[in-house]
C-alpha positions as CSV (number, residue, x, y, z in Angstrom):
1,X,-44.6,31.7,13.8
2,X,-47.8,30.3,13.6
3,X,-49.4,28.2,10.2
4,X,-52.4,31.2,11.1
5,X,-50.1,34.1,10.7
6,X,-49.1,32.4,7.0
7,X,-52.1,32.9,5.5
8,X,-51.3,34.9,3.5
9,X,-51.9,35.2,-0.7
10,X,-49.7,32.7,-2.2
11,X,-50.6,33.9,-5.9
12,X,-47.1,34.4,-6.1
13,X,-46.5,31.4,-5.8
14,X,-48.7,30.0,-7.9
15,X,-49.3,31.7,-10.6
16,X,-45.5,31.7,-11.8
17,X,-45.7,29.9,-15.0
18,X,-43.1,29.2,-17.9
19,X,-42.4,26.4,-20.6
20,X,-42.4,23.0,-19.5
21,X,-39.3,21.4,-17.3
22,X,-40.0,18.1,-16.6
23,X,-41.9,16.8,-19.3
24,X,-42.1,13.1,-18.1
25,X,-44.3,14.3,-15.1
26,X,-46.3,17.4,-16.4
27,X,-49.1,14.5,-15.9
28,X,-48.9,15.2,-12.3
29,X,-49.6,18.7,-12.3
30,X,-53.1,20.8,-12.6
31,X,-53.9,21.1,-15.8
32,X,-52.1,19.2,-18.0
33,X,-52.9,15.8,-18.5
34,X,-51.3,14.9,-21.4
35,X,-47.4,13.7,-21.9
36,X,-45.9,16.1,-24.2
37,X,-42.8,14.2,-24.1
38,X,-44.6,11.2,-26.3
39,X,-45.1,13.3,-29.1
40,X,-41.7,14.6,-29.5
41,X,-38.5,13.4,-30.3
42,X,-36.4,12.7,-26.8
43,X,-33.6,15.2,-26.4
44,X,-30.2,13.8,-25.4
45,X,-29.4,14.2,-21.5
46,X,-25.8,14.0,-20.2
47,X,-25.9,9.7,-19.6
48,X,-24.3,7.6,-22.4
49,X,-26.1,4.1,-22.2
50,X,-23.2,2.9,-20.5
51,X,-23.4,5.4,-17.9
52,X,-27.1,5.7,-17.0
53,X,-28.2,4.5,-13.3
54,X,-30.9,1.8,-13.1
55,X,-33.1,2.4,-9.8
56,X,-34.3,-0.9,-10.1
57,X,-31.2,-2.3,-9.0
58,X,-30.1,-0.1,-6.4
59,X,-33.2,1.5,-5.0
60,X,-34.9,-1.1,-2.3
61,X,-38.2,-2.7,-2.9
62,X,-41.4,-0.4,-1.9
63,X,-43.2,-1.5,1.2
64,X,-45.1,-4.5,0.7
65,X,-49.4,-4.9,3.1
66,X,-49.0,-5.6,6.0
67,X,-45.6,-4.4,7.2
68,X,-44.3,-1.9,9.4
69,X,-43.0,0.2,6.4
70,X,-46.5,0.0,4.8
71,X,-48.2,0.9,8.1
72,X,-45.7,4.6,8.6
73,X,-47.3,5.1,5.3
74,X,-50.6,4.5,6.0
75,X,-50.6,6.9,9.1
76,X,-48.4,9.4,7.2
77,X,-51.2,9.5,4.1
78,X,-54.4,9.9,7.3
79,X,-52.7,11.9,9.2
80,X,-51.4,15.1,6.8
81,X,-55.5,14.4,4.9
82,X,-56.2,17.5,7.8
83,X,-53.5,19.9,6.3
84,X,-56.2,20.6,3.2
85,X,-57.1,23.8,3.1
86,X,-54.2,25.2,5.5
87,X,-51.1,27.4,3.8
88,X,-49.0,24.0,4.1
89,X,-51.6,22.7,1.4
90,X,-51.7,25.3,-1.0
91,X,-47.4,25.3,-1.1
92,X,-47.6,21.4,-2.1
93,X,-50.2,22.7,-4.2
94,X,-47.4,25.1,-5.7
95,X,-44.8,22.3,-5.5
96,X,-46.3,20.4,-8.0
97,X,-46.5,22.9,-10.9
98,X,-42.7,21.8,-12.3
99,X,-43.0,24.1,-15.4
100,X,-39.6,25.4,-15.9
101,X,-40.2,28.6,-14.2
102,X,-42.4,27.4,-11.1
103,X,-39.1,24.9,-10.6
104,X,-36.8,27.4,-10.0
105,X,-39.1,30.3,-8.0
106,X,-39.6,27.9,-5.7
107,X,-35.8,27.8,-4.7
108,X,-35.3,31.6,-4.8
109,X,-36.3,32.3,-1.3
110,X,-33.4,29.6,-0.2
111,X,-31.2,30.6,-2.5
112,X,-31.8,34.7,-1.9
113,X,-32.0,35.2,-5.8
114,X,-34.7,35.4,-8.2
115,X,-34.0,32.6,-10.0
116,X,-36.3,32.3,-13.8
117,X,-35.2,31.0,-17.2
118,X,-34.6,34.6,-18.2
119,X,-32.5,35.7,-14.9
120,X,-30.3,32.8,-14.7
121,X,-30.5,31.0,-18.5
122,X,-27.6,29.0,-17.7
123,X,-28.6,27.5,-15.0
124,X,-32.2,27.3,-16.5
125,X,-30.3,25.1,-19.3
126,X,-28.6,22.9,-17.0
127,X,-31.4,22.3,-14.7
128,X,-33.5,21.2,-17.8
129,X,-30.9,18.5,-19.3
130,X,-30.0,17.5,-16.2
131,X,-33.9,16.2,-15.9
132,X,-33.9,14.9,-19.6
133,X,-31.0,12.6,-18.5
134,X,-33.2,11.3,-15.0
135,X,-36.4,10.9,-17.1
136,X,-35.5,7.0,-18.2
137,X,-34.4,5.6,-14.5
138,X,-37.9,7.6,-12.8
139,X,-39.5,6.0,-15.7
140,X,-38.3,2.7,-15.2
141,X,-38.3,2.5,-11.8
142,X,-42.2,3.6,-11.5
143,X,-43.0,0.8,-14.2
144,X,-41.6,-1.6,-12.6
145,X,-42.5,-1.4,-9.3
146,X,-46.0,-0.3,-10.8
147,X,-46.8,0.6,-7.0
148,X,-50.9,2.3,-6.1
149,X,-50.9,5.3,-5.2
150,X,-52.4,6.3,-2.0
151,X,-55.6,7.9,-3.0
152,X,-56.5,4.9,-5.1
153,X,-59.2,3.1,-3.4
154,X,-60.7,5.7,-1.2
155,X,-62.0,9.0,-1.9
156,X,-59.9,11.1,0.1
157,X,-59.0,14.5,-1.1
158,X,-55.2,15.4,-2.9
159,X,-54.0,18.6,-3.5
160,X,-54.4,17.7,-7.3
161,X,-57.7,16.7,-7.9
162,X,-57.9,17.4,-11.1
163,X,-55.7,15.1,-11.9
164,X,-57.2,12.2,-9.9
165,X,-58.1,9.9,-12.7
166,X,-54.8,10.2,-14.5
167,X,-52.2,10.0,-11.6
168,X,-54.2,6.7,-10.4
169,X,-53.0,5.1,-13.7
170,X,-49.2,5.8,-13.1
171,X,-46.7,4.3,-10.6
172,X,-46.1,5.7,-7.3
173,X,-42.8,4.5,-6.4
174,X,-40.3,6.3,-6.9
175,X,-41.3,10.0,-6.7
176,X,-40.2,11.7,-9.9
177,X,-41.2,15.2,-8.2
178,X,-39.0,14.7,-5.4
179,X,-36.4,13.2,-7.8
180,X,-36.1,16.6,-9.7
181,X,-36.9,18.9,-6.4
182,X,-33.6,16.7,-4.9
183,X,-31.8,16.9,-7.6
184,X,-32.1,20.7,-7.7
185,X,-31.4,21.2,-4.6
186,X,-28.6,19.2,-5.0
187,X,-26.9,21.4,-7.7
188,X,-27.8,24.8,-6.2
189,X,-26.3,23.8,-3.0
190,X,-22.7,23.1,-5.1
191,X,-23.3,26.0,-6.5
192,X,-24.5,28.3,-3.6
193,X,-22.6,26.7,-0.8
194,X,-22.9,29.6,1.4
195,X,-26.6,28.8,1.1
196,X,-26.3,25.4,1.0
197,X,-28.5,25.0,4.2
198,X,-31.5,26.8,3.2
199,X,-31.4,25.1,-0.5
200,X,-31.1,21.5,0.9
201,X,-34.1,21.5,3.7
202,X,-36.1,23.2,0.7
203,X,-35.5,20.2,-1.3
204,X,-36.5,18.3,1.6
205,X,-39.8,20.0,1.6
206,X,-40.1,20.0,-2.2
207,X,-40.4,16.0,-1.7
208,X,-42.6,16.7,1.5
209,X,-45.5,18.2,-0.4
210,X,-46.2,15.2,-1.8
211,X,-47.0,14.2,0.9
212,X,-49.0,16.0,1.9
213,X,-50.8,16.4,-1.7
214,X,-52.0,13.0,-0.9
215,X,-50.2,11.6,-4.5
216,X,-47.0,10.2,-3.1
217,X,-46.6,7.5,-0.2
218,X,-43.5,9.0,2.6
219,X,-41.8,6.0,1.3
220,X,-41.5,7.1,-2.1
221,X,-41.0,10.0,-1.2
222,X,-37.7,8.8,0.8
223,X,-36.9,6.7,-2.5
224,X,-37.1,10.4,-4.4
225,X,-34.8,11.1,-2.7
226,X,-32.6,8.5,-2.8
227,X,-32.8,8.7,-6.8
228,X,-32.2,12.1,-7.1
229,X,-28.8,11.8,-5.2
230,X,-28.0,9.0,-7.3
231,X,-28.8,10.6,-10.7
232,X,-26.4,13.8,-9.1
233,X,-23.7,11.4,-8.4
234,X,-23.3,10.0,-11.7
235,X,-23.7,13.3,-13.6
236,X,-20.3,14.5,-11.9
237,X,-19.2,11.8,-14.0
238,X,-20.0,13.7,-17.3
239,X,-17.6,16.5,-18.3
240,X,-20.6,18.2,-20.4
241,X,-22.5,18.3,-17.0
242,X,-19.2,19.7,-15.2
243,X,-19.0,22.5,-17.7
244,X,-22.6,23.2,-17.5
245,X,-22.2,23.4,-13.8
246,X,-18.9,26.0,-14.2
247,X,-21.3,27.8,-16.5
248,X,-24.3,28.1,-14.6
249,X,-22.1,28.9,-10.9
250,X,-20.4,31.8,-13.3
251,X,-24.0,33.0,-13.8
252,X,-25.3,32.9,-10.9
253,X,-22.3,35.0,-9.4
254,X,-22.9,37.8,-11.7
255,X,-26.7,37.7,-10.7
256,X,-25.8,37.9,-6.6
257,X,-24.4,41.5,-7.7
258,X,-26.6,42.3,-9.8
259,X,-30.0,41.4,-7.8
260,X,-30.8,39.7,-4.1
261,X,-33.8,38.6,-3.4
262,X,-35.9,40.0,-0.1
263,X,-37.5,37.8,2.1
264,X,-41.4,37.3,1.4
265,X,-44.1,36.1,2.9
266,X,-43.5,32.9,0.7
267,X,-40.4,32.7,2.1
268,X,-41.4,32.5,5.5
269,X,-44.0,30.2,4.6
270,X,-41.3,27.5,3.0
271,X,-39.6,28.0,7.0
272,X,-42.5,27.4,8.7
273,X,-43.0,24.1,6.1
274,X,-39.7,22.8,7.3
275,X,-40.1,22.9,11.1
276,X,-43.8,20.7,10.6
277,X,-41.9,17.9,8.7
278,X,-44.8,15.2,7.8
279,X,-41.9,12.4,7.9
């Protein structure tokens, strides 16, 4: 299949909307430029102090000018540029809404369900503390590398223009969207394992479109990645999380009886995504 037989509407998937998920990055997103997460209280995740991962240790050191690391990124940020306008663009386009309800529609098509806060609450809860409890090592980690993104400089386009001005004062390194899309993945495939396949390249792609929105360097991107498997790792640890997962994989049973998904053109779409990998 061709990107030219893809073009078709995606107001599906972008006009899904619900409350806010990850609050920490909602400044990355059309439309919402604020943090809503400084005016509130923070809710308690699943880490203890004792227990929370600190990227700055573990994750390696963003590409520094003039290396070959720096250089893939360079030629990775020119070369996907052309992709505006295509299908590809407008799903990184989707891919960056992370309201609570945008999250999870855009795993449905790999995980055959139609996955929402109200037909899967469960796993709508679990998803959303399991990002309250990532929110300190992304935030950390982007702080203190501090890294520019790759728009910053130049006046080439990103999927998220709107959001130009802000996203230019915040870190690049790590990417908290691929973080979340990762660590998403990372759950549904533990608790779809029959779909485990189709979940896991999605996350891959999740982390792709940023990509190609122009807002994320491939290597932090690849350090999203990293991070989000990290955060996973050390949740298992938690017996809240555990119960939350036995919870939420109880859920989602019922919901495979009650209502599959069909295959969409979005679907297809997300397939086609993950055979023109940008990495």
């Amino acid at each position: 299949m061709t990107r030219s037989s893809l073009a078709a509407p995606l107001s599906r998937l972008v006009s899904w909307r619900g409350l806010p998920l990850l609050a920490a990055l909602l400044a990355s997103t059309p439309g919402h430029a604020a943090d809503p997460l400084e005016a509130t209280p923070p809710e308690a995740g699943y880490f203890t102090p004792a227990t929370q991962p600190d990227g700055t240790a573990y994750l390696p050191p963003p590409p520094q000018p003039g290396t070959v690391r720096q250089a893939n990124d360079d030629q990775a940020f020119a070369a996907t540029r052309a992709l505006r306008g295509s299908p590809r663009w407008a799903l990184a386009t989707a891919d960056a809404d992370l309201h609570e309800n945008a999250l999870l529609h855009s795993f449905s098509c790999a995980a055959a369900l139609p996955l929402s806060r109200t037909d899967a609450p469960k796993l709508s809860a679990l998803i959303h503390k399991m990002d309250v409890s990532e929110i300190a090592d992304m935030r950390k980690s982007k702080a203190y590398w501090h890294r520019p993104r790759p728009f910053v400089g130049n006046s080439q386009p990103i999927c998220t223009e709107k959001d130009r001005a802000h996203l230019a004062t915040s870190g690049s390194y790590p990417s908290g969207h691929t973080m979340l899309g990762w660590s998403t993945a990372l759950v549904l495939a533990e608790l779809l394992p029959d779909h485990a396949t189709q979940i896991l390249q999605r996350g891959r792609v999740f982390g792709e479109s940023r990509i190609i929105c122009g807002v994320h360097w491939e290597s932090d991107v690849q350090a999203g990645y990293m991070l989000g498997a990290a955060e996973i790792a050390a949740l298992h640890g938690s017996s809240a999380f555990r119960a939350d997962m036995d919870a939420a994989r109880a859920e989602l049973a019922a919901l495979r009886n009650k209502a599959p998904m069909a295959a969409t053109p979005s679907c297809s779409l997300e397939q086609d995504a993950a055979r023109h990998s940008p990495l």
